[in-house]
C-alpha positions as CSV (number, residue, x, y, z in Angstrom):
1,X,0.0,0.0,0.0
2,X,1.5,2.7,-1.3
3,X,-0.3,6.1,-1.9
4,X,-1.2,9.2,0.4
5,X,-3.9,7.7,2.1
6,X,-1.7,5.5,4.4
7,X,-2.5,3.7,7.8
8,X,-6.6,3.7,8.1
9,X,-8.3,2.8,11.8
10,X,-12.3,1.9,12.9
11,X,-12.6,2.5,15.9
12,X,-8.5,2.7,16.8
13,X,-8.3,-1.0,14.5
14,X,-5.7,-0.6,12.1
15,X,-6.8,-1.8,9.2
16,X,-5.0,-4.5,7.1
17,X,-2.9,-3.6,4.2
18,X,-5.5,-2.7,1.3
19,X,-4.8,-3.1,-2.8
20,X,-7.1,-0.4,-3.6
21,X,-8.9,2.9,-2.4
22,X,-11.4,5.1,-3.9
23,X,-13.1,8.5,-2.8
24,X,-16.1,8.9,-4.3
25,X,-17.7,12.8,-3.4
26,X,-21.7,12.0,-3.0
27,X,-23.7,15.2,-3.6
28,X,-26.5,16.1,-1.7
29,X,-28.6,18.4,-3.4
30,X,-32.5,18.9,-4.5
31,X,-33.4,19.7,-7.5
32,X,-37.1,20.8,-9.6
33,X,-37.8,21.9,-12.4
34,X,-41.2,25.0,-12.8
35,X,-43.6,24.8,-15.1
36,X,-42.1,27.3,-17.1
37,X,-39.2,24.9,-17.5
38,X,-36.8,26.2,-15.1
39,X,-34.6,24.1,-13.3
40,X,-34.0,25.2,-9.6
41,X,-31.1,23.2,-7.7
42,X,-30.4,23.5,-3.9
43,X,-27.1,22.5,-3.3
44,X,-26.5,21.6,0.2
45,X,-23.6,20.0,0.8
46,X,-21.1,16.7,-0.3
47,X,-20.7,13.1,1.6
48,X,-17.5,11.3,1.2
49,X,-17.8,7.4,0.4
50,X,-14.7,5.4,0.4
51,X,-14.5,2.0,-0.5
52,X,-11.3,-0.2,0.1
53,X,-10.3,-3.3,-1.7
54,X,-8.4,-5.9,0.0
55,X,-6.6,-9.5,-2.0
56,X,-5.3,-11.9,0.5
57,X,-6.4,-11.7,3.8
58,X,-6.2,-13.7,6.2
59,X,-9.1,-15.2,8.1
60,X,-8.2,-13.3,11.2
61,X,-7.7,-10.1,9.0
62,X,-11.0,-10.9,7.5
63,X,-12.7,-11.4,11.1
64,X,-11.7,-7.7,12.6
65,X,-13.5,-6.9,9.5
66,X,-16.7,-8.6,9.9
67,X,-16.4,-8.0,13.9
68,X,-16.0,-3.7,13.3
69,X,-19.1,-4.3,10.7
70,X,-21.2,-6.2,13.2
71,X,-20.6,-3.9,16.1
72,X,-22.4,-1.3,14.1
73,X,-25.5,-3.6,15.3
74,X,-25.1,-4.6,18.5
75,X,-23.6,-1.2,19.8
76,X,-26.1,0.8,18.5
77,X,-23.0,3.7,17.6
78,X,-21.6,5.1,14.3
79,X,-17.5,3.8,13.5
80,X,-14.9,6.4,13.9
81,X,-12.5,6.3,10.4
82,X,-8.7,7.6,11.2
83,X,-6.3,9.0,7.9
84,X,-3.6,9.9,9.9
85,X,-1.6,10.6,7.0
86,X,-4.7,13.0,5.6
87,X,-5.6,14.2,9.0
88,X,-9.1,13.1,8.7
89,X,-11.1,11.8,11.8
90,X,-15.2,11.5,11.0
91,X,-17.9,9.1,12.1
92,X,-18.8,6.7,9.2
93,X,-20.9,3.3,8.2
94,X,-19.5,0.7,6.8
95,X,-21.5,-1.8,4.8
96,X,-19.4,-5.5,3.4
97,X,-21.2,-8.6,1.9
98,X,-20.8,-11.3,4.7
99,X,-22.4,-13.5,2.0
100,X,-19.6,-13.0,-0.6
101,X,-16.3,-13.9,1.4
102,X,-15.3,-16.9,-0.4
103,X,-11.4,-18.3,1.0
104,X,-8.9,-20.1,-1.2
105,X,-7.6,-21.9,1.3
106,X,-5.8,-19.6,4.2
107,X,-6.5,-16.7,2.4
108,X,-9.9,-14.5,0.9
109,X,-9.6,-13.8,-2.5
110,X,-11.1,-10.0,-3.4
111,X,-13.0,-8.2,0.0
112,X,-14.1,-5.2,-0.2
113,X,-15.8,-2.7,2.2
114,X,-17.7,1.0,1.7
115,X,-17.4,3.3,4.5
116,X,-19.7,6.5,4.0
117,X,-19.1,9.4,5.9
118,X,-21.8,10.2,8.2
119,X,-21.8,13.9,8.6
120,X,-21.6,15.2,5.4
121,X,-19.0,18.2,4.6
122,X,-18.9,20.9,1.9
């Protein structure tokens, strides 16, 4: 891993090693259109969504996954996301498809997670 992202934590759990990042900027914004034909936008304000791909992990690596996913759930309390290396701290969700970790042998092959910011910033 190898880019300006860097070290990422939930909840102080340093995440494993990931083979991909992307930061995708989710706008949130109303707009209508008049009768006359004008179109009217209210722009409000962005949400950052990240998702993180990961080849390789181990079933451990894979189970502080699913555990920080889970917690969610049974804590009733929004994740916290660290960047050091950005500087960013924010309360986020994280949604992964328990259904779709498939193992080749010791190791998953292709997991992926989507962490969406929770308070959303301009």
């Amino acid at each position: 891993m190898v880019n300006e992202y860097g070290e990422i934590y939930l909840n102080s759990t340093l995440l494993p090693d990931y083979i991909d990042i992307a930061l995708e900027r989710s706008p949130n914004a109303s707009s209508n259109v008049t009768l006359g034909g004008t179109l009217f936008v209210d722009y409000v304000n962005n949400r950052r969504v990240w998702t993180i791909q990961w080849q390789l992990l181990t079933r451990d690596q894979v189970q502080v996954i699913v555990d920080l996913y889970n917690s969610q759930y049974s804590t009733g309390t929004n994740l916290v996301m660290q960047i050091p290396n950005l500087g960013t701290t924010t309360d986020v969700y994280m949604t992964i498809s328990t259904d779709q970790i498939k193992y080749n042998g010791q190791y998953s092959d292709s997991f992926s997670a989507v962490i969406q910011e929770i308070y959303a910033v301009s």
